[in-house]
C-alpha positions as CSV (number, residue, x, y, z in Angstrom):
1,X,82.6,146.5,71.7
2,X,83.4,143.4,74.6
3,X,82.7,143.8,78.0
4,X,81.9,141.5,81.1
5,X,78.2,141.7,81.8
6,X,77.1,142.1,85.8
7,X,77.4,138.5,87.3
8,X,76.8,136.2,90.4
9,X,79.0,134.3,91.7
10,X,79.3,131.5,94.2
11,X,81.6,128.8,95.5
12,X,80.9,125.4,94.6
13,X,83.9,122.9,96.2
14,X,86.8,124.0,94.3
15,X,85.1,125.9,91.8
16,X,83.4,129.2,90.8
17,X,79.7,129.4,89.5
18,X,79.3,132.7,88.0
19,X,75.8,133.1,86.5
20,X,73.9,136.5,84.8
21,X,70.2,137.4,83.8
22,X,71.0,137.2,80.3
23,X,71.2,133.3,81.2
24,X,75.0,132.9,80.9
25,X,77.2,130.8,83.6
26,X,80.4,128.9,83.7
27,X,82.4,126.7,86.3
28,X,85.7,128.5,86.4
29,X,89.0,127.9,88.5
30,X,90.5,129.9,91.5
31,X,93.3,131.2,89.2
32,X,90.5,131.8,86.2
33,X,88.1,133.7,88.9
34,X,90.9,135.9,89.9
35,X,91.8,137.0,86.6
36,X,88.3,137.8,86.0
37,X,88.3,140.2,88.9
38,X,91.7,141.7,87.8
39,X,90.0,141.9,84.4
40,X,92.4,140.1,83.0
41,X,90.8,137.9,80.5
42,X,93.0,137.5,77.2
43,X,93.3,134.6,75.0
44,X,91.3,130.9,76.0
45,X,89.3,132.1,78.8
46,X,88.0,134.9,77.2
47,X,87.1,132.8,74.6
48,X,85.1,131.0,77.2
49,X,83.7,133.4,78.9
50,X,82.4,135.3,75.5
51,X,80.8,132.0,74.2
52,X,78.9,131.1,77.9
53,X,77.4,134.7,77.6
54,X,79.7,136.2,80.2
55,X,81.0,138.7,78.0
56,X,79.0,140.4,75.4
57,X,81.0,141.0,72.2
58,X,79.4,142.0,68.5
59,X,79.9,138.3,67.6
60,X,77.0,137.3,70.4
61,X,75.2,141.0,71.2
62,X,72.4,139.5,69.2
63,X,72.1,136.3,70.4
64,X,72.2,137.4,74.3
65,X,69.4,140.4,73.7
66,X,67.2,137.6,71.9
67,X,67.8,135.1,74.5
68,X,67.0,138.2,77.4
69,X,63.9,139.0,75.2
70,X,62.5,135.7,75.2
71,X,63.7,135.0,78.9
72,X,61.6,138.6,80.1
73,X,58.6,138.1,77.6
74,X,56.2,139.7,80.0
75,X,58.4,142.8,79.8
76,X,58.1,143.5,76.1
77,X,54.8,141.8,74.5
78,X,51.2,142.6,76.5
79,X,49.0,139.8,77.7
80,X,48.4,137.2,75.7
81,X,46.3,135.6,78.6
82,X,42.7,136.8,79.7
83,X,40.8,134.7,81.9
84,X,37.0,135.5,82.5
85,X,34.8,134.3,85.1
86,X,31.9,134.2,84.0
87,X,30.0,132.7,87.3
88,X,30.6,132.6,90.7
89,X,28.0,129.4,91.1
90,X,28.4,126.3,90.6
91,X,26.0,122.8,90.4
92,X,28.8,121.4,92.2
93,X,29.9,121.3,95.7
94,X,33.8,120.1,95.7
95,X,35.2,119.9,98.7
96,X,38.1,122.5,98.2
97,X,36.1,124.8,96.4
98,X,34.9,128.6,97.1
99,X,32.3,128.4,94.3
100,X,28.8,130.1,95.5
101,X,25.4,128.2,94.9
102,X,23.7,128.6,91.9
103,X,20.5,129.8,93.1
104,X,22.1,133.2,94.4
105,X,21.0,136.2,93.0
106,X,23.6,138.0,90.7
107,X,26.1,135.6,90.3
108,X,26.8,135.6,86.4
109,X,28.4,138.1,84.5
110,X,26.2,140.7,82.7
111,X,26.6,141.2,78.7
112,X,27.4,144.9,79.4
113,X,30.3,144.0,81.4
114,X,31.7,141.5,79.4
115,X,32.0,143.7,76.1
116,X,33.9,146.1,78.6
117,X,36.6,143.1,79.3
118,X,36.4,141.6,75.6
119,X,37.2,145.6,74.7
120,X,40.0,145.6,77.3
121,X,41.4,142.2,76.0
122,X,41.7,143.5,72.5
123,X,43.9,146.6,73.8
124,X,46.7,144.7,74.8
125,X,49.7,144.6,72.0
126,X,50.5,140.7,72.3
127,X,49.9,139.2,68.5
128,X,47.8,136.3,70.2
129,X,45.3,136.4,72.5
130,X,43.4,133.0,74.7
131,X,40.1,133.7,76.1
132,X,39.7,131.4,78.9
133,X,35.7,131.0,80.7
134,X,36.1,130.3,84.1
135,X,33.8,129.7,87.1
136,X,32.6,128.9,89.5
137,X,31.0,127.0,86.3
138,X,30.8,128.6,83.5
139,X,28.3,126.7,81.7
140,X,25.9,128.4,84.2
141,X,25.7,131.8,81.9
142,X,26.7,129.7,78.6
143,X,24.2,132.6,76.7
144,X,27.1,134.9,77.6
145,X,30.1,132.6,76.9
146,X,28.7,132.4,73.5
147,X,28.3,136.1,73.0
148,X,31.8,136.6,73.9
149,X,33.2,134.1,72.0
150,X,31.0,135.7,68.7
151,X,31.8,138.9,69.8
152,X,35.3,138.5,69.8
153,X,35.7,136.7,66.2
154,X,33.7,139.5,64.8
155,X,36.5,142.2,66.5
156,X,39.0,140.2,65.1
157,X,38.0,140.2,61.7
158,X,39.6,143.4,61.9
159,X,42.3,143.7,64.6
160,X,43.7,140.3,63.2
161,X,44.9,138.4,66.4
162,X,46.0,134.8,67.1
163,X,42.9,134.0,68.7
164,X,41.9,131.2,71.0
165,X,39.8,130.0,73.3
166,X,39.4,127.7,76.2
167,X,36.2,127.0,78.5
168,X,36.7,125.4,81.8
169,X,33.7,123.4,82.7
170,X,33.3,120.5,85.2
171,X,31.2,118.6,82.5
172,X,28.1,117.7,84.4
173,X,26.0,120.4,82.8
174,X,27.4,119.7,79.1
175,X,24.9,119.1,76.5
176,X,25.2,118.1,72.6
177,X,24.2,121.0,72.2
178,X,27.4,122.7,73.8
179,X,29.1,120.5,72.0
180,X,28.1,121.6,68.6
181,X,29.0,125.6,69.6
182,X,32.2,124.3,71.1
183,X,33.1,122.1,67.9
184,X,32.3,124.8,65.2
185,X,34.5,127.7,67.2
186,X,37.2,125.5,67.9
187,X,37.3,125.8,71.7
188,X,39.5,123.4,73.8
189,X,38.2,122.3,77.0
190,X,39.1,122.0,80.2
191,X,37.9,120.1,82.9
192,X,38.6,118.5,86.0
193,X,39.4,114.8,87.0
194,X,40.9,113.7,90.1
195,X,41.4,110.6,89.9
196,X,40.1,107.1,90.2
197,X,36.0,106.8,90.5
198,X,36.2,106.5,94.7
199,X,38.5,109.3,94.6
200,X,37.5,111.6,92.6
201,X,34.0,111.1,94.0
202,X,35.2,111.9,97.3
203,X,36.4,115.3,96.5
204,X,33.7,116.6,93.6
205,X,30.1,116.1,94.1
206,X,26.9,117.8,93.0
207,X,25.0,119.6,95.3
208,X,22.7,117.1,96.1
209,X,26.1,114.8,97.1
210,X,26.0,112.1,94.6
211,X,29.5,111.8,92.7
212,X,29.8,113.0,88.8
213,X,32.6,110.6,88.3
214,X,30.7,108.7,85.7
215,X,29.3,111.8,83.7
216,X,32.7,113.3,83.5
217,X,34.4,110.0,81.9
218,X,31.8,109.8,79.5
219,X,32.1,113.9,78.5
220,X,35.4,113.0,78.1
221,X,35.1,110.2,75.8
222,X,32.1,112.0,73.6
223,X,34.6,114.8,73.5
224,X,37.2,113.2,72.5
225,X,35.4,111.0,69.8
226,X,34.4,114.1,68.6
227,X,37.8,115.6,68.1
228,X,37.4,118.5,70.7
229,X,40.6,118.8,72.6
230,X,40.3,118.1,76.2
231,X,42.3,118.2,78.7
232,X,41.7,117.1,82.5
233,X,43.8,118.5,85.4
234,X,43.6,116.6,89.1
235,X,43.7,118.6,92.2
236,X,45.6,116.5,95.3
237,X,44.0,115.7,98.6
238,X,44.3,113.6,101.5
239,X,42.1,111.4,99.4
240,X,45.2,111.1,96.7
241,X,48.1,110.1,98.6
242,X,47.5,106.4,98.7
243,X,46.3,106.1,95.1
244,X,49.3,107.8,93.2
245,X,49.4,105.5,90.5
246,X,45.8,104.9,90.2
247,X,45.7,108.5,89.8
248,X,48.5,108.6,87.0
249,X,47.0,105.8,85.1
């Protein structure tokens, strides 16, 4: 069995870039290109070609479908990633935010609704599975955050997944309390920081406009002390640009 696989091709100066989906390309010459064409490749540059994935031969069949597998994932394995939003309020009033007020009436997800997704998430094939709480912010129907987390370790007592979880919070409602659930079922956090204190306080404020800089940082810290994994994500603004390294520091 040896074959060339389908290719693209393009011109770059004086040579040819031929490239495939299975992640194989090579620079060749005019004269090499042309025999490639003709279908003439004896010797050296079919050599070259079957080691850069151009041809598929029994020596590399193996390697090319593994490297196709892993390239198309999504193709083979179901999702691994579930995100749930549990609110759409939020004690917060960022400015590039859609989140709703948290004085609205049905906002939160209901516990009947949520065993229907935690059901749905444990019907997917992937061998892993991360459970993500999203918002608005999700600390606002924590009773329900916890139920689904419980729930889910109690399903997988059976279905025996890779199982992890990951709440995204903007820390200004976090308790010790929280803490102690988060700790004992090993959920990472996620939060948001956008910078230095001026900046970051420019873009996310509470609702009645004074700046949660200060309560973030020190959730951060306790966290951390505390050996929860947290991680903090920025999101740019105008307010950004002229603190670039403030923000990377």
């Amino acid at each position: 069995m040896k074959g060339i696989l389908p290719f693209n091709t393009v011109k770059i100066k004086d040579k040819h870039l031929l490239s495939n989906k299975f992640g194989g390309w090579i620079l060749l010459s005019d004269d090499e290109y042309q025999k490639v064409l003709l279908g003439k490749t004896e010797g050296e540059l079919q050599n070259k070609l079957e080691e850069n994935k151009l041809i598929i031969s029994e020596s590399n069949a193996v390697q090319i479908k593994k490297d196709y597998n892993n390239a198309n994932k999504n193709l083979f394995n179901g999702t691994s990633l579930h995100i749930i939003a549990m609110s759409k309020g939020c004690n917060s009033r960022c400015v590039y935010c859609h989140s709703d007020s948290p004085y609205k009436k049905n906002i939160n997800l209901k516990k009947e609704n949520a065993i229907k997704i935690l059901n749905h998430v444990f019907s997917s094939n992937a061998p892993s599975y991360t459970i993500e709480f999203q918002g608005g912010e999700a600390l606002l129907n924590w009773e329900n955050v916890k139920y689904v987390v419980q729930e889910a370790e109690t399903i997988n007592k059976i279905e025996k997944k890779g199982l992890r979880f990951i709440l995204c919070t903007n820390l200004t409602m976090m308790t010790d309390k929280h803490m102690e659930f988060i700790k004992e079922h090993n959920i990472v956090v996620s939060t948001s920081l956008d910078g230095p204190e001026n900046v970051h306080n420019a873009n996310r404020q509470l609702l009645s406009g004074s700046g949660t800089y200060d309560k973030v940082v020190s959730w951060i810290k306790k966290l951390k002390n505390e050996n929860v994994p947290v991680g903090a994500l920025p999101t740019i603004t105008k307010n950004t640009l002229n603190h670039g390294k403030e923000l990377v520091d």
